[in-house]
Backbone and ligand atoms as CSV (ligand in chain L), in Angstrom:
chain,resi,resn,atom,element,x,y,z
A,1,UNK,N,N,-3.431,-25.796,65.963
A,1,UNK,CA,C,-2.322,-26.722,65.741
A,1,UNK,C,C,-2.618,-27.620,64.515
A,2,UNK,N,N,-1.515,-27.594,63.489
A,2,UNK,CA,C,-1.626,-28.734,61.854
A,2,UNK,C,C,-1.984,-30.009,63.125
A,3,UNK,N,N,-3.185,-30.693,61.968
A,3,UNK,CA,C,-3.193,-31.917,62.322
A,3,UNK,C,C,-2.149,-32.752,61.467
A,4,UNK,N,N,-1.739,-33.846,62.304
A,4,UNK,CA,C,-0.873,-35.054,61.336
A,4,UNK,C,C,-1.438,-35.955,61.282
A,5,UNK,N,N,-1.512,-36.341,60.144
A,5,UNK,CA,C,-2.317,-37.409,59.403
A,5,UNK,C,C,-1.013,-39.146,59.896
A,6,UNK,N,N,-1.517,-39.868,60.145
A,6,UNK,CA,C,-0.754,-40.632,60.567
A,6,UNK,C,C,-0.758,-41.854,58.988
A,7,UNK,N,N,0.112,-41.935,58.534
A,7,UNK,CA,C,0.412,-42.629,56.430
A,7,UNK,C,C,0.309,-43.785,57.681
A,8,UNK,N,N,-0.583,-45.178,57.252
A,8,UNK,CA,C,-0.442,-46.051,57.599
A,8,UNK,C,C,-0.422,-47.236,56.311
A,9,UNK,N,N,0.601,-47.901,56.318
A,9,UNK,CA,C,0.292,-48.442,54.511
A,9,UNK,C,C,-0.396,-50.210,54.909
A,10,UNK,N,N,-1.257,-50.135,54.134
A,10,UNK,CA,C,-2.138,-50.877,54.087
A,10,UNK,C,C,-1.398,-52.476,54.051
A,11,UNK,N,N,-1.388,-53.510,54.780
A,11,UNK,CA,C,-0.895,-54.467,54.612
A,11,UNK,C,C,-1.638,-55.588,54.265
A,12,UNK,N,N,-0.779,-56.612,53.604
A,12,UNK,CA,C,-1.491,-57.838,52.863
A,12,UNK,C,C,-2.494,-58.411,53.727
A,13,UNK,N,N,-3.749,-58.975,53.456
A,13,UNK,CA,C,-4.565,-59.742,54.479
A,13,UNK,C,C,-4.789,-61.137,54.545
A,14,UNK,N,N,-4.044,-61.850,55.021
A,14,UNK,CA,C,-4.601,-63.804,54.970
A,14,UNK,C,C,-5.571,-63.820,55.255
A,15,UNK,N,N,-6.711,-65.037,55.092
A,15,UNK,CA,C,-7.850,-65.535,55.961
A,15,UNK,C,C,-7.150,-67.305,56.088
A,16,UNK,N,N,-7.617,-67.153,57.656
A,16,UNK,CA,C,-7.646,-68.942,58.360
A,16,UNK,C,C,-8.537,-69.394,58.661
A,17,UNK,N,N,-8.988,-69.964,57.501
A,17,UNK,CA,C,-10.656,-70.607,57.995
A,17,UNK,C,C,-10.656,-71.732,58.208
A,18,UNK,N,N,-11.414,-72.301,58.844
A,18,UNK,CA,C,-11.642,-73.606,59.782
A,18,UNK,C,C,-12.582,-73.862,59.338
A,19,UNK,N,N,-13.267,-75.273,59.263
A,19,UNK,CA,C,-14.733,-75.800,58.941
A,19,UNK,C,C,-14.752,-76.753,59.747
A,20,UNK,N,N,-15.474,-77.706,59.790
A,20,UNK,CA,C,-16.849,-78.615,60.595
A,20,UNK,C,C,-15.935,-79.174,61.929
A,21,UNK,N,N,-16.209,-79.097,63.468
A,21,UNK,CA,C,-15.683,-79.655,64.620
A,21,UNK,C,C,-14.412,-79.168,65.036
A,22,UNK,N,N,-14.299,-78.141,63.955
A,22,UNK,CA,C,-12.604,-77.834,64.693
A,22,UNK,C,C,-12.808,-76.766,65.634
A,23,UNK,N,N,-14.005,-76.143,65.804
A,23,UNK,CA,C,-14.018,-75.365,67.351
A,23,UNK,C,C,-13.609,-76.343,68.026
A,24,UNK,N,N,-14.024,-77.672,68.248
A,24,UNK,CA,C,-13.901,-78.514,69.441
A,24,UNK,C,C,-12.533,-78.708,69.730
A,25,UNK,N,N,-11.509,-78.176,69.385
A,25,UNK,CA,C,-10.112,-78.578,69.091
A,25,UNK,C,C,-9.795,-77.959,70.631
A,26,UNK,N,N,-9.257,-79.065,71.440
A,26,UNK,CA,C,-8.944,-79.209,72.418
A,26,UNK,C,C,-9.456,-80.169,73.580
A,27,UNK,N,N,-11.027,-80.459,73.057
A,27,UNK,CA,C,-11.351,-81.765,73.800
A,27,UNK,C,C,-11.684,-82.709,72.625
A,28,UNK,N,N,-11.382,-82.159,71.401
A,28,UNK,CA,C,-12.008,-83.084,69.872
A,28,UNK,C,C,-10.967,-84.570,70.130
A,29,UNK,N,N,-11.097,-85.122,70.837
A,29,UNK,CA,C,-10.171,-86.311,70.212
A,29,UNK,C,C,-9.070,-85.958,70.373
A,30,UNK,N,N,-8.204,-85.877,71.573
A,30,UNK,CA,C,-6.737,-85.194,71.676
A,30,UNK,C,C,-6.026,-85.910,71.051
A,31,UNK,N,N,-6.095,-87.155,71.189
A,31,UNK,CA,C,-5.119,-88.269,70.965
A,31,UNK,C,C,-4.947,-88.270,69.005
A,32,UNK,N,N,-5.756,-87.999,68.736
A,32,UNK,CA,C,-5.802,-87.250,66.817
A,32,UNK,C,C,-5.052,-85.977,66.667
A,33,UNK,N,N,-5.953,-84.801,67.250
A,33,UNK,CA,C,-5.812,-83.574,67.376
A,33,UNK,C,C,-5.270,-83.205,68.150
A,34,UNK,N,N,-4.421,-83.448,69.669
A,34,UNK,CA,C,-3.570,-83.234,69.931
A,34,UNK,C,C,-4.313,-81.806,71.146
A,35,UNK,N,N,-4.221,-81.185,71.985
A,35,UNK,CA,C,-5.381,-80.575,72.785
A,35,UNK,C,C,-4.983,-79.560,72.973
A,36,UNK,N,N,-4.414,-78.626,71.933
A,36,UNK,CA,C,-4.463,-77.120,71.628
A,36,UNK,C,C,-5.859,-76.684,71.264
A,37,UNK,N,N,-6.468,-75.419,71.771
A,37,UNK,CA,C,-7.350,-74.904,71.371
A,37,UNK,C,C,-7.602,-74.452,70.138
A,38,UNK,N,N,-8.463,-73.938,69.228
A,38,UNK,CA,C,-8.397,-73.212,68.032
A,38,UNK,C,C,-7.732,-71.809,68.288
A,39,UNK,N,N,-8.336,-71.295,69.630
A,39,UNK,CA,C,-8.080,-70.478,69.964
A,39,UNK,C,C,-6.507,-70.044,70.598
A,40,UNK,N,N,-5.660,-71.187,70.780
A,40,UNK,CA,C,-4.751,-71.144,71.057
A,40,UNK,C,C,-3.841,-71.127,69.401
A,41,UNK,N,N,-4.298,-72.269,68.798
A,41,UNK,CA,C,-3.599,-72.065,67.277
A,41,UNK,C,C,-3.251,-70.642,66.647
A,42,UNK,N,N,-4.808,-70.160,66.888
A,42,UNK,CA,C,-5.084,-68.509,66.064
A,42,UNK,C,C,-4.330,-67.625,66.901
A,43,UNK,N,N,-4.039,-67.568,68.186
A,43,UNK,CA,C,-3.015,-66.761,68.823
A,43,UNK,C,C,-1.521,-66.636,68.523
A,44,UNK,N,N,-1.057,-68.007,67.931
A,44,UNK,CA,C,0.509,-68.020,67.374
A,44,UNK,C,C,0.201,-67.589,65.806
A,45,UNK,N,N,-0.338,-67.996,64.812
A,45,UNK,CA,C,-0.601,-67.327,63.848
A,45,UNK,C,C,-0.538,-65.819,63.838
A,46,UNK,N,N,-1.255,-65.410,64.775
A,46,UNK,CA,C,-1.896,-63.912,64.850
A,46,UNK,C,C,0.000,-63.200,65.158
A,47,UNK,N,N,0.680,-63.958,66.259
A,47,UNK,CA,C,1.873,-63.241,66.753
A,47,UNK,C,C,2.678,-63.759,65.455
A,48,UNK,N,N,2.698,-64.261,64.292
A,48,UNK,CA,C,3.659,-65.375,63.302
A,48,UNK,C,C,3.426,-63.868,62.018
A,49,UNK,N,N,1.661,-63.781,62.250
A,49,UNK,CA,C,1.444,-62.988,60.309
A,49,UNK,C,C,2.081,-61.696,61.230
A,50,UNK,N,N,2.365,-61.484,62.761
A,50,UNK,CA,C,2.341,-60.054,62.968
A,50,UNK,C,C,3.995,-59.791,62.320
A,51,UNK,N,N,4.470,-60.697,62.747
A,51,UNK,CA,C,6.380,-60.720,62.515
A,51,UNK,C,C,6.327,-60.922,60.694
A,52,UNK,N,N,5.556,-61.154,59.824
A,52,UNK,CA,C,5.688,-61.192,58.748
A,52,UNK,C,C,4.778,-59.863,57.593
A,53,UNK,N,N,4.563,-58.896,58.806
A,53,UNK,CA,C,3.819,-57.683,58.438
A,53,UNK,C,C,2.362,-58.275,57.413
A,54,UNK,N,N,1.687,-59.373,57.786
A,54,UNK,CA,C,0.486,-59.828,56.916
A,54,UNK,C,C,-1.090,-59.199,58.694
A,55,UNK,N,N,-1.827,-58.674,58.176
A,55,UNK,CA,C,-3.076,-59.038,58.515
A,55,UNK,C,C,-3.909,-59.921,58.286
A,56,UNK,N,N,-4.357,-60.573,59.144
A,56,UNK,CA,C,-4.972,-62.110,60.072
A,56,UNK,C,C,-6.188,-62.086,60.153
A,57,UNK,N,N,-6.897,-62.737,59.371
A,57,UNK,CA,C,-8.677,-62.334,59.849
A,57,UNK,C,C,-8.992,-64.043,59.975
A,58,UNK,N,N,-9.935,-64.578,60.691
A,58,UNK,CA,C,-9.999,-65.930,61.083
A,58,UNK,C,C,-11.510,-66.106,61.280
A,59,UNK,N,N,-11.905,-67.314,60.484
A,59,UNK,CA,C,-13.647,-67.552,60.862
A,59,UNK,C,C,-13.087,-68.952,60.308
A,60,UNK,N,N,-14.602,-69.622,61.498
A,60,UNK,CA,C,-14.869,-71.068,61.395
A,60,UNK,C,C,-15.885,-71.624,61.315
A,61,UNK,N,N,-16.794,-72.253,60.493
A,61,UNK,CA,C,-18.244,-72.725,60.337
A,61,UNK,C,C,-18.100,-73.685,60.567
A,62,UNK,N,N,-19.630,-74.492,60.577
A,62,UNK,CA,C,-19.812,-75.519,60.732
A,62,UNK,C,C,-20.691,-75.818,59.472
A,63,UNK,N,N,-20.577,-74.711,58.838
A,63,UNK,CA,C,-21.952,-75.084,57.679
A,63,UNK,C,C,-20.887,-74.626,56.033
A,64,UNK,N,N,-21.404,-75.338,55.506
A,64,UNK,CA,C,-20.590,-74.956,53.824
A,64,UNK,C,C,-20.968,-74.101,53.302
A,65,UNK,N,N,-22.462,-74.017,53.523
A,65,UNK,CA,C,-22.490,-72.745,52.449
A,65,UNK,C,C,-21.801,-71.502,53.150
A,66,UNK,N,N,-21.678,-71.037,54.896
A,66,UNK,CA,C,-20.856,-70.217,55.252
A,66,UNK,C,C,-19.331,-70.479,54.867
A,67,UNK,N,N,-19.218,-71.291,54.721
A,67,UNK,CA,C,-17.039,-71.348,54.360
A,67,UNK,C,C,-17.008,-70.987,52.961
A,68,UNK,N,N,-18.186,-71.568,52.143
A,68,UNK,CA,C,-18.160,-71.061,50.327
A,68,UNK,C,C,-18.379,-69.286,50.416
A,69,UNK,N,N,-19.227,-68.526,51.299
A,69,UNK,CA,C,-19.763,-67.406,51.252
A,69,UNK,C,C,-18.354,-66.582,52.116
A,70,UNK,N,N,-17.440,-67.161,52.876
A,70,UNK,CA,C,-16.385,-65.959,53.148
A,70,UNK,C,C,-14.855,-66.250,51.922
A,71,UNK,N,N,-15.160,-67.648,51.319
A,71,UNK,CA,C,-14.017,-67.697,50.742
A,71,UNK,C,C,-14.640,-66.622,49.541
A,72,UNK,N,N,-15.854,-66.751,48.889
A,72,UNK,CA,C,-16.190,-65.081,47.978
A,72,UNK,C,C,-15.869,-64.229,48.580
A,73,UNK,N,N,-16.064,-64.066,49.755
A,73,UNK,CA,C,-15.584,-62.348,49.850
A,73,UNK,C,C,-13.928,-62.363,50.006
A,74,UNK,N,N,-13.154,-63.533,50.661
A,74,UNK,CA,C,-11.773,-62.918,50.691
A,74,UNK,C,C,-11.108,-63.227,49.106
A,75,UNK,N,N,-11.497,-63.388,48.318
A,75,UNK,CA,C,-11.587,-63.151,47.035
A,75,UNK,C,C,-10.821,-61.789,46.181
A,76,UNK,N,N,-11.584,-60.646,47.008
A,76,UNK,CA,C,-11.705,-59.482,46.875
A,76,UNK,C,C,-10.675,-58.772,47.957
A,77,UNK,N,N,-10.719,-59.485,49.275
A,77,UNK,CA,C,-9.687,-58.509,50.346
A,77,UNK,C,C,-8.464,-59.649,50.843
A,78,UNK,N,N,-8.450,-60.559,50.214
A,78,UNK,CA,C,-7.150,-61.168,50.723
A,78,UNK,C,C,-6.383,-61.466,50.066
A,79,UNK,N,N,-4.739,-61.645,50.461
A,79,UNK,CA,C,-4.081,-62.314,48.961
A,79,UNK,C,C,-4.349,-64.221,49.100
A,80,UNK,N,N,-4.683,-64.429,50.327
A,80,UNK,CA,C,-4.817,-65.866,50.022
A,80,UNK,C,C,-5.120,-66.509,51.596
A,81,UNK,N,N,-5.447,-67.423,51.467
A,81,UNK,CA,C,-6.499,-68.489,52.730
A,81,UNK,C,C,-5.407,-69.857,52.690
A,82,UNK,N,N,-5.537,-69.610,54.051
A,82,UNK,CA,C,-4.947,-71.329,54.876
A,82,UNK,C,C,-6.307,-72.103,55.387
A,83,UNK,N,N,-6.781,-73.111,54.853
A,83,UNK,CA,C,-8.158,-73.724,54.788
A,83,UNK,C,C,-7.895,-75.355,55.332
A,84,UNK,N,N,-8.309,-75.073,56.872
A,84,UNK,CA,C,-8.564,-76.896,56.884
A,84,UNK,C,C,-10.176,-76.578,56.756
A,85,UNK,N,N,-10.307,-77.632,55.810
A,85,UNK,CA,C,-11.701,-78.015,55.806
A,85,UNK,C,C,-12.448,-79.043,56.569
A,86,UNK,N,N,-11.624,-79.459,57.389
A,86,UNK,CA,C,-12.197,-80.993,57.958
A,86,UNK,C,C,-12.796,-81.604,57.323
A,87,UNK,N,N,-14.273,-82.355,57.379
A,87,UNK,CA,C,-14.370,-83.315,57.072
A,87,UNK,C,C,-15.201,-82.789,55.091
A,88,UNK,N,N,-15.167,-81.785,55.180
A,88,UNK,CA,C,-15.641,-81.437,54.366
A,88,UNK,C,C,-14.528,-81.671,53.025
A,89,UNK,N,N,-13.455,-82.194,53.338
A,89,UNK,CA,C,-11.976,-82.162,52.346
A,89,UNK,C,C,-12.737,-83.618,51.380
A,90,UNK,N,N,-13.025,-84.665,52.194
A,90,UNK,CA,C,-13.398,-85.682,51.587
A,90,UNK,C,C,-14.449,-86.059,50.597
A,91,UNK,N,N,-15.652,-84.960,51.282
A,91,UNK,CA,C,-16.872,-84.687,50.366
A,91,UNK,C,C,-17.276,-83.470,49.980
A,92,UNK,N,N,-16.769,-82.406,49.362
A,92,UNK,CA,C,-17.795,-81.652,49.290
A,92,UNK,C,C,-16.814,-80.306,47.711
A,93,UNK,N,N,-17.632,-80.835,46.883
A,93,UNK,CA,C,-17.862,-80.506,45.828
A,93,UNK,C,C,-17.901,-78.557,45.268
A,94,UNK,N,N,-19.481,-78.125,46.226
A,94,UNK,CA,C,-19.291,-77.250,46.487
A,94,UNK,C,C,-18.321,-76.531,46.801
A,95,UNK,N,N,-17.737,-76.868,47.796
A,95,UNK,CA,C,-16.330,-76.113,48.491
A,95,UNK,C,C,-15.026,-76.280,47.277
A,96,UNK,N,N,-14.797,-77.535,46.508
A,96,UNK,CA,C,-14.032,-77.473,45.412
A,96,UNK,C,C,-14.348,-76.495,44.470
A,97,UNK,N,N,-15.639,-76.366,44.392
A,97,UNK,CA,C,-15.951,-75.390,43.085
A,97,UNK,C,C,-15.576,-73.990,43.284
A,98,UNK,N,N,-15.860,-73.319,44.490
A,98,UNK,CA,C,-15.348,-72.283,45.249
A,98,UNK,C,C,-14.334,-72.016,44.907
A,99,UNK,N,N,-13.147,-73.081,45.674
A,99,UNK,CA,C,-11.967,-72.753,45.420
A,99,UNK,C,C,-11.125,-72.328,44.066
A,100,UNK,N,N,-11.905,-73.435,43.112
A,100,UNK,CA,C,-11.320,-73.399,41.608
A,100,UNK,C,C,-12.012,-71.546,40.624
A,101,UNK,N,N,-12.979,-71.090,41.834
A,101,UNK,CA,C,-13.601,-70.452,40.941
A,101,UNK,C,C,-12.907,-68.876,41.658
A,102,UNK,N,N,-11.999,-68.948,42.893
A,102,UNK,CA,C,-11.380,-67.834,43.145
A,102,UNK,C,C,-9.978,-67.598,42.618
A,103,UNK,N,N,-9.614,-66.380,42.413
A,103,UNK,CA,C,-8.207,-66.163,41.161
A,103,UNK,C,C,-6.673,-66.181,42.947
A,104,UNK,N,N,-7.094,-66.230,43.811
A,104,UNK,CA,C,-6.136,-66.051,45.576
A,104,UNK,C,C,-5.564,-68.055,45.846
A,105,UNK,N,N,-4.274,-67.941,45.894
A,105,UNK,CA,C,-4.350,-69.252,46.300
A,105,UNK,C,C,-4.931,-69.517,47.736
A,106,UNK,N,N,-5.488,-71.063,47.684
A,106,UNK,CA,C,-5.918,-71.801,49.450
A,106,UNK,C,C,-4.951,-72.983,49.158
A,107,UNK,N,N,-4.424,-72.855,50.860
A,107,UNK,CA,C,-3.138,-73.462,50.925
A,107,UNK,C,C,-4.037,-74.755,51.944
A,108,UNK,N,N,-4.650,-76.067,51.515
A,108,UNK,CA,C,-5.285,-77.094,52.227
A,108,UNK,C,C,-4.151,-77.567,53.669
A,109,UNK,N,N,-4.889,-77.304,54.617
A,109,UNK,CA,C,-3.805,-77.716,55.990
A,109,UNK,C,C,-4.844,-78.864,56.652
A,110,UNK,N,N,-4.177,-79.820,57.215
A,110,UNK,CA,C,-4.426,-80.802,58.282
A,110,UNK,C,C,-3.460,-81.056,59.453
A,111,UNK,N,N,-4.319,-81.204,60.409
A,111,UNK,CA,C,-3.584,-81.257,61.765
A,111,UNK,C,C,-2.742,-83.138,61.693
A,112,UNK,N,N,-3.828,-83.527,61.086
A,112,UNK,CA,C,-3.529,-84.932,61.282
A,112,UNK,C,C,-2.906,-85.545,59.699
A,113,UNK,N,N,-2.064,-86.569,59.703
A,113,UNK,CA,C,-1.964,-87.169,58.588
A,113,UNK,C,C,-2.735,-87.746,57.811
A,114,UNK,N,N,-3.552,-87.311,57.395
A,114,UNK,CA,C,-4.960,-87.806,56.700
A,114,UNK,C,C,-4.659,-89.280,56.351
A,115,UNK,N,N,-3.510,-89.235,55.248
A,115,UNK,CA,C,-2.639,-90.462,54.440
A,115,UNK,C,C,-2.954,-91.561,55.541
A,116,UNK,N,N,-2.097,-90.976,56.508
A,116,UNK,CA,C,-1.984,-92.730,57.643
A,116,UNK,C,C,-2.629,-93.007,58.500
A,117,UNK,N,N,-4.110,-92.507,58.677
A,117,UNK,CA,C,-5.268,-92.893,59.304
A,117,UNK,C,C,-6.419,-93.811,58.588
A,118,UNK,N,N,-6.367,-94.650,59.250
A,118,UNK,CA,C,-7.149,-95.261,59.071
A,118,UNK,C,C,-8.259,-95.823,58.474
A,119,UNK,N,N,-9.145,-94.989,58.300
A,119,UNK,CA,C,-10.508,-94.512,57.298
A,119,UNK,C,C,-9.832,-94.293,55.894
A,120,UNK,N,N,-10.963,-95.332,54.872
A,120,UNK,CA,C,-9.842,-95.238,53.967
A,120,UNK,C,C,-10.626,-93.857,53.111
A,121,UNK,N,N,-12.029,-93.583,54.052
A,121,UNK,CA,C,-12.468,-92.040,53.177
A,121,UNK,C,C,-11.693,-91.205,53.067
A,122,UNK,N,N,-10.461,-91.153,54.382
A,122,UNK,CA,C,-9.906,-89.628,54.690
A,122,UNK,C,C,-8.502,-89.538,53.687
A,123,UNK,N,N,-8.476,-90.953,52.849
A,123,UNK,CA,C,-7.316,-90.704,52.125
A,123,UNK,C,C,-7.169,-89.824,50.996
A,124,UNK,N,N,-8.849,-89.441,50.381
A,124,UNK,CA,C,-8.607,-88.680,48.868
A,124,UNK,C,C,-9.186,-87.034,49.628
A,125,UNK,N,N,-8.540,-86.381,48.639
A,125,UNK,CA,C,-9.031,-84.855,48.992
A,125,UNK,C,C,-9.927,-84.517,48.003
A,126,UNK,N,N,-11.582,-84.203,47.710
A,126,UNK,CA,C,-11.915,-83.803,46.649
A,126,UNK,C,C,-11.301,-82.148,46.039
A,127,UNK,N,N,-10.384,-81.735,47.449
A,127,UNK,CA,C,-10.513,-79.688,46.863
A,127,UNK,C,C,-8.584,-80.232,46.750
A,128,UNK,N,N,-7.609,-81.111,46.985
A,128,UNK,CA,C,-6.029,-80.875,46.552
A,128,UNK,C,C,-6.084,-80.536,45.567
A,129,UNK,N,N,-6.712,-80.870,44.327
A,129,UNK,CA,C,-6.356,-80.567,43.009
A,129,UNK,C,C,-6.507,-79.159,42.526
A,130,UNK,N,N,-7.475,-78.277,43.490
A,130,UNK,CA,C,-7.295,-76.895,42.965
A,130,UNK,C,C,-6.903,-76.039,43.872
A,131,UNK,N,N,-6.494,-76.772,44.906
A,131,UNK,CA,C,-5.601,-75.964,46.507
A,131,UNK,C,C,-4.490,-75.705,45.521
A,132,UNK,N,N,-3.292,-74.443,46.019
A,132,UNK,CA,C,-1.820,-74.249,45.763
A,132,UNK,C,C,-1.269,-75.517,46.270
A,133,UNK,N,N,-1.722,-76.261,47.072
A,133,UNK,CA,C,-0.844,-77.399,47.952
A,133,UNK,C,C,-1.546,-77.642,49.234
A,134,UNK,N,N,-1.003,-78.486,49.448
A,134,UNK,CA,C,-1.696,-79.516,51.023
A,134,UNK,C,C,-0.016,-79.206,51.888
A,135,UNK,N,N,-0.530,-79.321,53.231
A,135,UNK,CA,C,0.226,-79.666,54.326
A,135,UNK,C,C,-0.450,-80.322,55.599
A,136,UNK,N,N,0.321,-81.273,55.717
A,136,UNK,CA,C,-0.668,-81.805,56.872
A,136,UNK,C,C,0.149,-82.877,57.686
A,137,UNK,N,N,-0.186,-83.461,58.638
A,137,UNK,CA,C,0.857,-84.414,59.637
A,137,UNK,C,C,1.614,-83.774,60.547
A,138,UNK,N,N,1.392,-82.403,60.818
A,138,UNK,CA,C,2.228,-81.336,62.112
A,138,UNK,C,C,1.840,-80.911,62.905
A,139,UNK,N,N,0.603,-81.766,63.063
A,139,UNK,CA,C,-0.174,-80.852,64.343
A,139,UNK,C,C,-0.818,-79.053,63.969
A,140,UNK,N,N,-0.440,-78.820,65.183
A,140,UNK,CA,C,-0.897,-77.140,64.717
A,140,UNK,C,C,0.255,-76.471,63.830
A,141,UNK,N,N,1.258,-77.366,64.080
A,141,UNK,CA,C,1.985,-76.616,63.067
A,141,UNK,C,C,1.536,-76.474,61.389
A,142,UNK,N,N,1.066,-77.088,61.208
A,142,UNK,CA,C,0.449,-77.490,59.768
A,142,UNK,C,C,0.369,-76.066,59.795
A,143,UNK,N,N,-0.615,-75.315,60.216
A,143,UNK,CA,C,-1.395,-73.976,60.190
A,143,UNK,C,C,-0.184,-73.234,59.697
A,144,UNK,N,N,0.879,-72.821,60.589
A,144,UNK,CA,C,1.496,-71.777,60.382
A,144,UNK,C,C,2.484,-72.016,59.449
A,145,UNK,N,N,3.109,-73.452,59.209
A,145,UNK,CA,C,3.588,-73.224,57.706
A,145,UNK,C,C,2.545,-73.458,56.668
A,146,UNK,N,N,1.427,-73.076,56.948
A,146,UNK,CA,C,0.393,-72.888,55.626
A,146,UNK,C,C,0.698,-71.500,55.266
A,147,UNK,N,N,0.819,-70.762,56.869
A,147,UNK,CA,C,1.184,-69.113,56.199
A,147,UNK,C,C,2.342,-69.014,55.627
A,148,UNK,N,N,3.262,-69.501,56.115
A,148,UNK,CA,C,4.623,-69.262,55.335
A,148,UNK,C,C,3.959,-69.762,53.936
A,149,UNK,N,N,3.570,-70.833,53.508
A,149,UNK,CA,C,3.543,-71.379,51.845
A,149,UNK,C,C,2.759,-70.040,51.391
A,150,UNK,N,N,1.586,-69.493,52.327
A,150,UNK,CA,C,1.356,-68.824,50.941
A,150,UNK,C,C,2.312,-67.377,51.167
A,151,UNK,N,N,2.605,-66.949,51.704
A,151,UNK,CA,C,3.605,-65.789,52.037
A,151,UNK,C,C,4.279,-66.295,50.042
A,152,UNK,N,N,5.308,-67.533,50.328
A,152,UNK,CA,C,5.893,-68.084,49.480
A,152,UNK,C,C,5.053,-67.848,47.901
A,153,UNK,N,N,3.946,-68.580,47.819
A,153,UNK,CA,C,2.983,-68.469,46.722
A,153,UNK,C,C,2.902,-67.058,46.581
A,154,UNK,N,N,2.185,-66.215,47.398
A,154,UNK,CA,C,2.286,-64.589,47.132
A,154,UNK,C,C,3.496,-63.588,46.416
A,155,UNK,N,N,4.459,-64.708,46.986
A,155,UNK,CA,C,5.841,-63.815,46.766
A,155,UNK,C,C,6.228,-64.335,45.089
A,156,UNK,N,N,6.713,-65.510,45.264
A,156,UNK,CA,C,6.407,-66.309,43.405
A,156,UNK,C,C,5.320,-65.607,42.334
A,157,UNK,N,N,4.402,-65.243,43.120
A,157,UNK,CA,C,3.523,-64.645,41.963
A,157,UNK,C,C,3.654,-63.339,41.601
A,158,UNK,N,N,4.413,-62.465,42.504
A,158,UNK,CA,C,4.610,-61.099,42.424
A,158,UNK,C,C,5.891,-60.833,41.239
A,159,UNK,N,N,6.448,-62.141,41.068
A,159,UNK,CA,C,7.761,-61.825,40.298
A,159,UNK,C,C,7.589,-61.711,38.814
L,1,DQA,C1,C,-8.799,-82.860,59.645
L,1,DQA,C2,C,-8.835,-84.239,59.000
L,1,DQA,C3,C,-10.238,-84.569,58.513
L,1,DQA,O1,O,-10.269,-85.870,57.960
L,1,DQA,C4,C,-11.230,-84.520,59.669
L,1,DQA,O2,O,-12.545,-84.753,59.203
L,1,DQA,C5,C,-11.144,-83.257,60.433
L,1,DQA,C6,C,-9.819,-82.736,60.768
L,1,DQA,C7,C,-7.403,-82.547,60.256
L,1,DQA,O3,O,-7.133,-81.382,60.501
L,1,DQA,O4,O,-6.604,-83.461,60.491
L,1,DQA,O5,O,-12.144,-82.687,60.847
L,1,DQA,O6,O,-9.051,-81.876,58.668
């Protein structure tokens, strides 16, 4: 019997990376973060890129040089990253240099309104200036219109 080769066409790949305490997202401080899991976030994403034909790959460190070492590789296999960095947005240099030094937009997301909290550290971003854009103040929603923006960014750039 002919075998049939099953044509499967290769679809676009996001990465949603997370950095420092946001595993804890669900007992992190609800009253900030609000007490969805990460794992609950990455489940509506996962059903959101499925309805927008994108493949979903998701990692979360706690360490920089791991978030600098997967944003190199999705470099190469993604069209672009939805990146809360947590606390790492305020300090960390490294992770700016990363970003500025990959040709894929990162779309900067926050759960919380950085702007109207308190701490007046959490007001500057050292990586906005070479993100495609910030979203932030929606809770988990932040996340999934990070995918729509870059869907958006992907699509603008194709023209
Ligand atoms: C955060 C905001 C950061 O200031 C903080 O350090 C976090 C979470 C947010 O999603 O609101 O870890 O990135």
């Amino acid at each position: 019997m002919a075998k049939i080769k099953a044509i499967s066409k290769k679809r676009d790949k996001v990465l949603i990376l997370n950095g420092p305490n946001l595993n804890l997202l669900g007992t992190r401080e609800p009253e900030v973060y609000d007490d969805l899991t990460l794992k609950d976030i990455e489940g509506d994403l996962k059903e959101m890129a499925e309805g927008m034909e994108y493949d979903i790959e998701f990692f979360q460190s706690n360490s920089e040089g791991a978030l600098i070492d997967r944003l190199q590789v999705a470099r190469h296999n993604c069209v672009g990253v939805v990146f809360n960095p947590g606390a790492y947005t305020h300090t960390s240099v490294a992770l700016r240099d990363a970003i500025a030094s990959i040709d894929i937009p990162v779309v900067e997301v926050h759960i919380s309104n950085v702007h109207a909290r308190e701490e007046e550290f959490r007001h500057k971003s050292l990586l906005a200036p070479v993100c495609a854009g910030q979203i932030l103040g929606f809770g988990a929603a932040s996340y999934t219109l990070g995918l729509i923006a870059i869907a958006g960014v992907a699509e603008f750039e194709d023209e």
